[in-house]
N, C-alpha and C positions, 0 to 999 in steps of 0.2 A: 263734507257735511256742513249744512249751516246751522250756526246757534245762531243766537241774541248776543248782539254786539258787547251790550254791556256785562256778559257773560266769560266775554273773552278776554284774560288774564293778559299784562304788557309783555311777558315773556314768551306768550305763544306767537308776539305780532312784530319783535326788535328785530331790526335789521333788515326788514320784510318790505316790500313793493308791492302793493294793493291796486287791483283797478276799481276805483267806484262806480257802482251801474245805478240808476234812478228807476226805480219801477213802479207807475201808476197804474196803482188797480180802478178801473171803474167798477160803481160797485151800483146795484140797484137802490131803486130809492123807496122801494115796498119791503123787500128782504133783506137786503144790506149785503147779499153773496156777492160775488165779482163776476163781470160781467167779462170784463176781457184787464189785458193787461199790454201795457206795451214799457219797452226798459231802454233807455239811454246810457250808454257810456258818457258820464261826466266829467273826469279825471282818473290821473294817475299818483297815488300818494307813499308818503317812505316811512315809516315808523325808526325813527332813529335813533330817540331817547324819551324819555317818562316827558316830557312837554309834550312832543309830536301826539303821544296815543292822549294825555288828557284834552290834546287841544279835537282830535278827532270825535270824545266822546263829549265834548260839547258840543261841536257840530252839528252832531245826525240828532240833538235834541229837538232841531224845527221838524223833524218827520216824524211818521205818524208810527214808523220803527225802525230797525236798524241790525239786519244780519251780516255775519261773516264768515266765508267760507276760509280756514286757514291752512288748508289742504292747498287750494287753486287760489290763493293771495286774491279773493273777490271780498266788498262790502259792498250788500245789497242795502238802499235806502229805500223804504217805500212810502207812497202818498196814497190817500183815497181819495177819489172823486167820483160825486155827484152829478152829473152831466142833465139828470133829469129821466133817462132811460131808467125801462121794466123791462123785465124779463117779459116774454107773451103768458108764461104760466101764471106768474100773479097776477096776470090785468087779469085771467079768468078765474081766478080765485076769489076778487073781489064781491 
């Protein structure tokens, strides 16, 4: 199950092996909903002491958020973009 990174306690992540995934949601630029998403695996990171997790919750602060699944050792990063695309339903909305 994912929370919010900064949600998740250093004792639920020690000694643990994370894979980071990057997921850019496009999102529209009349409604702001996501449009599609696509995710990159970017690394593989180890929480090994109270450095490693403060240095990781400064990290994911360049994104727009930052979950963890610590069930399946995942941190989802996510970005939004603006690409310029609508949905067809807002352009007839307008």
């Amino acid at each position: 199950m994912k929370k919010e990174l900064q949600s998740v306690k250093f004792g639920e992540m020690e000694n643990k092996t994370f894979e980071v995934t990057l997921v850019t949601e496009r999102r529209c630029e009349i409604c702001d909903r996501v449009i599609d998403t696509k995710e990159k695996m970017m690394r593989t990171i180890r929480i090994s002491d109270r450095r490693d997790y403060d240095n990781l919750l400064m990290r994911v602060k360049v994104y727009d958020r930052a979950e963890a699944d610590t069930e399946n050792n995942k941190i989802y990063v996510y970005n939004h973009d603006y690409p310029g695309d609508v949905h067809p339903s807002c352009i007839e909305n307008l």
